[in-house]
N, C-alpha and C positions, 0 to 999 in steps of 0.2 A: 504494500500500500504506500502509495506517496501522497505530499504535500502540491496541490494546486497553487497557482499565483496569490488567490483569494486566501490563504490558506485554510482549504475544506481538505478531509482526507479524501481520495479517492482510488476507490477500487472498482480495478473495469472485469467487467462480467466478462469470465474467459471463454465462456458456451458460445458468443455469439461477437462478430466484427464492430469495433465499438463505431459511432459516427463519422464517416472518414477515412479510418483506415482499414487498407486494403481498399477500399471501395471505388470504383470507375466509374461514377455518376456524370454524364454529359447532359440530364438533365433533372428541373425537378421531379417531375414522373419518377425519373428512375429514384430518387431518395423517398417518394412517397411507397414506392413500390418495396424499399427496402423496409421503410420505417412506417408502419400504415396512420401510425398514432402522431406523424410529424404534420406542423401545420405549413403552410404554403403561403407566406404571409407575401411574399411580390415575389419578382423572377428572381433575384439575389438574396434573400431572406428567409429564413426557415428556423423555425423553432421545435425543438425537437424533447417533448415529455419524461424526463428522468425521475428514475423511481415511483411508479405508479402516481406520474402527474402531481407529484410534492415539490419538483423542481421542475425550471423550464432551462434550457440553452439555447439564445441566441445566436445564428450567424450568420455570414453574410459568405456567398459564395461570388468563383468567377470558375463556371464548367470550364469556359475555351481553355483557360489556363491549367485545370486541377488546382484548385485553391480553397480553403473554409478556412475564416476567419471568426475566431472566437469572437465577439462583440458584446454579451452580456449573459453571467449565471446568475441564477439566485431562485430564492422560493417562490413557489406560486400566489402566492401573498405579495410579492415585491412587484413580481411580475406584473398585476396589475396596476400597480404604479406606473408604469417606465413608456414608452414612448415607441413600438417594439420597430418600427421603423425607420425610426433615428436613432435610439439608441448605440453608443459608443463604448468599447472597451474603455473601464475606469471613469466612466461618467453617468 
């Protein structure tokens, strides 16, 4: 188990590809396809349900390149605070 930026502990579920890696998504289909509980918030934006919808992760993608950018973690409680299409890593 390691220490996130945020410092939360985190442990990734080894049964199954965590968000991202390994994964060859060229579009969002294909990550809704992966993750059916992920939401599709614009073409570069996806929020993705951790642990039974107690937390959410924000991020903002670019396919052509293979890119996910963390942009925002936190509780599903926070989450409706936040802005989820503007929000910013550390703001």
């Amino acid at each position: 188990m390691q220490r996130g930026a945020s410092g939360w502990r985190v442990a990734p579920d080894l049964n199954k590809p965590q968000p991202g890696e390994k994964a060859r998504w060229s579009s969002a289909a294909d990550v809704k396809r992966s993750y059916a509980t992920a939401s599709i918030v614009s073409a570069d934006r996806i929020v993705f349900n951790i642990k039974g919808n107690d937390y959410r992760l924000v991020v903002a993608t670019d396919f052509d390149k293979g890119i996910v950018w963390i942009k925002w973690i936190g509780t599903h409680k926070d989450y409706d605070k936040i802005d989820v299409k503007g929000v910013q890593h550390g703001g």
